[in-house]
C-alpha positions in Angstrom: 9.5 11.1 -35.0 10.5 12.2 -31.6 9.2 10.8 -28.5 6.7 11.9 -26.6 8.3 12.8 -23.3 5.2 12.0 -21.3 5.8 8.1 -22.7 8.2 7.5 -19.7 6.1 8.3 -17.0 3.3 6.2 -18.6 5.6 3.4 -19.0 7.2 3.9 -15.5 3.3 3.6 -14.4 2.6 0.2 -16.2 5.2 -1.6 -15.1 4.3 -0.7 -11.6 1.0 -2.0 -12.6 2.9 -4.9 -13.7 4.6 -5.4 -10.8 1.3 -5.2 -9.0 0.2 -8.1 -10.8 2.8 -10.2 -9.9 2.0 -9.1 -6.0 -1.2 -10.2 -6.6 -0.9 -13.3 -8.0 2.3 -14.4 -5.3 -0.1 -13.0 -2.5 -2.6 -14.9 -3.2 -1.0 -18.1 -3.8 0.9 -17.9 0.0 -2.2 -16.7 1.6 -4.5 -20.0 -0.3 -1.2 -22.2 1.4 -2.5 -21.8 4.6 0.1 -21.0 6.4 -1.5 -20.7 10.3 -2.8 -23.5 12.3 -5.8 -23.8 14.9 -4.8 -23.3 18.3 -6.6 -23.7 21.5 -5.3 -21.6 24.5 -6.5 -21.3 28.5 -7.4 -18.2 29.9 -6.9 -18.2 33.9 -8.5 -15.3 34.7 -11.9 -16.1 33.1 -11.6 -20.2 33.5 -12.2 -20.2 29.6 -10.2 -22.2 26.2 -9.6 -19.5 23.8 -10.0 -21.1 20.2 -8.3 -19.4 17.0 -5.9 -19.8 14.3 -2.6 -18.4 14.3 -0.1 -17.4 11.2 2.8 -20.0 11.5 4.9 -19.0 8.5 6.2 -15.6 7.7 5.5 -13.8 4.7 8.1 -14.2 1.8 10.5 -12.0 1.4 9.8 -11.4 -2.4 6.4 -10.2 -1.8 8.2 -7.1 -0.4 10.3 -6.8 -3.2 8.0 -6.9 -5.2 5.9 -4.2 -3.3 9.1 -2.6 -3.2 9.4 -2.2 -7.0 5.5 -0.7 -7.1 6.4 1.8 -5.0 9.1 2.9 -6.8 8.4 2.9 -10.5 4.7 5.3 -9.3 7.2 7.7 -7.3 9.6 7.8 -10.1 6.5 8.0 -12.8 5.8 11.3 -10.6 8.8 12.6 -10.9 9.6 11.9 -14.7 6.1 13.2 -15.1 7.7 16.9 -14.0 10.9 16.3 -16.3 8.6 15.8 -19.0 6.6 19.0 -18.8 9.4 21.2 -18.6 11.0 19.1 -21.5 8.0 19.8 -23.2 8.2 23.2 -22.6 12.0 24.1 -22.9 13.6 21.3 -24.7 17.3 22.8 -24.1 16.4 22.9 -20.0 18.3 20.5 -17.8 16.4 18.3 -16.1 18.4 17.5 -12.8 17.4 18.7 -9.7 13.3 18.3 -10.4 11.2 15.9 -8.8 7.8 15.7 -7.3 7.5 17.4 -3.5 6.2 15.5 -0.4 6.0 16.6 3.0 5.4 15.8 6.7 3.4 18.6 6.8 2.0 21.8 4.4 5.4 23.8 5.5 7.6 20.8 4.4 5.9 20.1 1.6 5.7 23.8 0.3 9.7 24.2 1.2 10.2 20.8 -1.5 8.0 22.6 -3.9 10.3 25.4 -3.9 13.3 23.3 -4.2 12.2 20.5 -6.5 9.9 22.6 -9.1 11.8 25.7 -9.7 12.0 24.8 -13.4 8.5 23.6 -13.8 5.9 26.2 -15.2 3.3 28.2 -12.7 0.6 26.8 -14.6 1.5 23.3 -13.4 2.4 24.1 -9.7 -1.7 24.0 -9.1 -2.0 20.7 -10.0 0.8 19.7 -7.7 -0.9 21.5 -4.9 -4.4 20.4 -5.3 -2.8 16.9 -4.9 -1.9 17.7 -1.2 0.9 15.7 -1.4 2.1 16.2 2.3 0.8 14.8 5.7 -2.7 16.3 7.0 -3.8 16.9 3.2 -3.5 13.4 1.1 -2.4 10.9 3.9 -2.5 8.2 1.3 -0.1 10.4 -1.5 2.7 11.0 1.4 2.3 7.2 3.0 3.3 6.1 -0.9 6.4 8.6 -0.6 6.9 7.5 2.9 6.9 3.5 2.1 9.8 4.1 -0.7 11.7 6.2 1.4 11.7 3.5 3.6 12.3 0.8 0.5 15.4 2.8 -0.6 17.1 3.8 2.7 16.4 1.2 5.1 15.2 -2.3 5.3 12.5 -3.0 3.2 9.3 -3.2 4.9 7.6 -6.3 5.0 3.7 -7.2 4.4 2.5 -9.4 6.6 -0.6 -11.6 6.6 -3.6 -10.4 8.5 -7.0 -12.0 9.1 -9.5 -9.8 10.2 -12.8 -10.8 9.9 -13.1 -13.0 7.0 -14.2 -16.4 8.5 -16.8 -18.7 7.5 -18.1 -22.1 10.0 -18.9 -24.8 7.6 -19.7 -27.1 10.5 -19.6 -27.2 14.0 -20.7 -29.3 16.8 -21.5 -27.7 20.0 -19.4 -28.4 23.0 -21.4 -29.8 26.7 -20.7 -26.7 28.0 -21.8 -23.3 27.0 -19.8 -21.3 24.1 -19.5 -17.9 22.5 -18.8 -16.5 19.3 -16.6 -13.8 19.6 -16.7 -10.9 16.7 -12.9 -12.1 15.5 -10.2 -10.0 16.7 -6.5 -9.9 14.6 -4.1 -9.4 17.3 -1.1 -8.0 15.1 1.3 -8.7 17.7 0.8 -12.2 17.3 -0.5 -12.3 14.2 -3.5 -14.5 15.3 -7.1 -14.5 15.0 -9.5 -15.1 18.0 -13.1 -16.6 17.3 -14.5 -18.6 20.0 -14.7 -18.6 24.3 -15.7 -22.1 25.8 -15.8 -23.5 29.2 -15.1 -26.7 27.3 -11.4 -27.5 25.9 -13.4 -29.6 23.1 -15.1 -27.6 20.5 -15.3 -29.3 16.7 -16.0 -27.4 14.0 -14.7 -26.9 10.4 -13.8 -23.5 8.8 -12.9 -21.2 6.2 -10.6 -17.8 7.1 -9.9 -15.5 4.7 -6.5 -13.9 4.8 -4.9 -11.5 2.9 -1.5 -9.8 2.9 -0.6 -6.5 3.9 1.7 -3.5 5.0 3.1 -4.1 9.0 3.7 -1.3 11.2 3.5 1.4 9.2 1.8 4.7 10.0 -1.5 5.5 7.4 -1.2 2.2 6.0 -0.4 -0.2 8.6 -2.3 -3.6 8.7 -4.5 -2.3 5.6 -4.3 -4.5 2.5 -1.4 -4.0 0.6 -3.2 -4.6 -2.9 -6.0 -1.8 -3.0 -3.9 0.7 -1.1 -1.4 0.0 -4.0 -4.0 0.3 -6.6 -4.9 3.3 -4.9 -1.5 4.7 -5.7 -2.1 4.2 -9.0 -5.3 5.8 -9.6 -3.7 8.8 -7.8 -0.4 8.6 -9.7 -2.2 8.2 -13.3 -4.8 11.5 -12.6 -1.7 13.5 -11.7 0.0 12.7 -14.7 -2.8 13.1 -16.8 -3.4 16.5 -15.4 0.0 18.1 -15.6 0.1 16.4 -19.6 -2.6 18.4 -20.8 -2.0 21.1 -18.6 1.2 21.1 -20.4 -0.2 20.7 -24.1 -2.5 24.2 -23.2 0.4 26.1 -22.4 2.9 24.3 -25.3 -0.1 25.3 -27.6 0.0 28.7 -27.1 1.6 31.1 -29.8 
């Protein structure tokens, strides 16, 4: 029985799903290491101690390999996804030269469609469209094409761990002098998070911060959690391929 070619991108698709797992489960277990440490700092201008944590150990380099391999088995699960439909369609067709079009913009994206999709059907092409795969239509769609470009021709880009404003005082024991509660404030620079203003260097209190990791300077997506923009990805990547499959079984279907 010959295979269904729409098996590969579905199997290109799980194992980014896999691979997703594993980012998961590594992310969570160097975040729940704490790797930051309380600091206390003295602002001169306001005559204040600035109390916070700070991240003291970088990121490992695997969880960007890892994210690395997410991003590239969805973009490549696109792009088999086209190679199956005009397989589908025209078995004897060569399938070199087609891949899914991205674009900085609508006129960059349209000149990739042209290039990319000249064998694929008019009947598909829709679909494509109505994804908005480009900049100023689906910023997410082009940020995923935009991180593997990124993974494939340059150094890979890091996630990072970012607090933001998941903090919780268990106990605390108010300092002589008078004392603020900040709403926190992630510098990304420093990769630190800022909580309290005293007039009083000593301030005791016993917390919980919740960090999680996630892209670094990278436009759409930077400083957002890498895990649900990556299931994100894969929600978008999965309704795409389900909709040029059975958009493809109409037309095969027809006498």
């Amino acid at each position: 029985m010959a295979q269904n070619p729409f098996e590969s991108p579905k199997l290109l698709l799980n194992r980014g799903r896999k691979h997703l797992d594993d980012l998961k489960i590594q992310g969570r277990a160097f975040a729940d290491s704490q790797p930051y440490a309380r600091f206390r700092d003295f602002d001169s201008e306001t005559g204040e101690y600035i109390h916070g944590v700070r991240v003291t150990t970088c990121a490992p380099m695997d969880l960007a390999l890892i994210a690395a391999d997410v991003l590239s088995n969805f973009k490549s699960a696109l792009d088999h996804a086209l190679c199956a439909s005009v397989a589908t369609l025209d078995p004897s067709a060569a399938l070199n030269g087609i891949s899914f079009p991205f674009g900085a913009s609508l006129t960059h994206y349209e000149n990739a469609r042209r290039v990319g999709c000249q064998k694929v059907a008019p009947e598909i092409l829709p679909i494509i469209d109505m994804a908005q795969p480009y900049k100023g239509g689906n910023d997410l769609l082009w940020a995923m094409n935009a991180l593997t470009g990124i993974n494939r021709h340059r150094m890979l880009q890091a996630v990072a761990l970012v607090a933001e404003n998941g903090f919780h005082i268990r106990q605390m024991i108010s300092p002589a002098k008078g004392f603020s509660i900040m709403v926190p404030h992630w510098d990304r620079v420093k990769n630190e998070l800022i909580f309290f203003r005293t007039a009083d260097p000593d301030l005791a209190y016993d917390l919980d911060v919740e960090f999680f990791i996630a892209f670094g300077d990278v436009e759409i997506v930077g400083g957002k959690p890498a895990i649900p923009v990556l299931n994100g990805f894969s929600y978008m990547v999965e309704e795409i391929i389900g909709a040029i499959e059975a958009q493809t079984t109409i037309i095969a279907s027809r006498p």
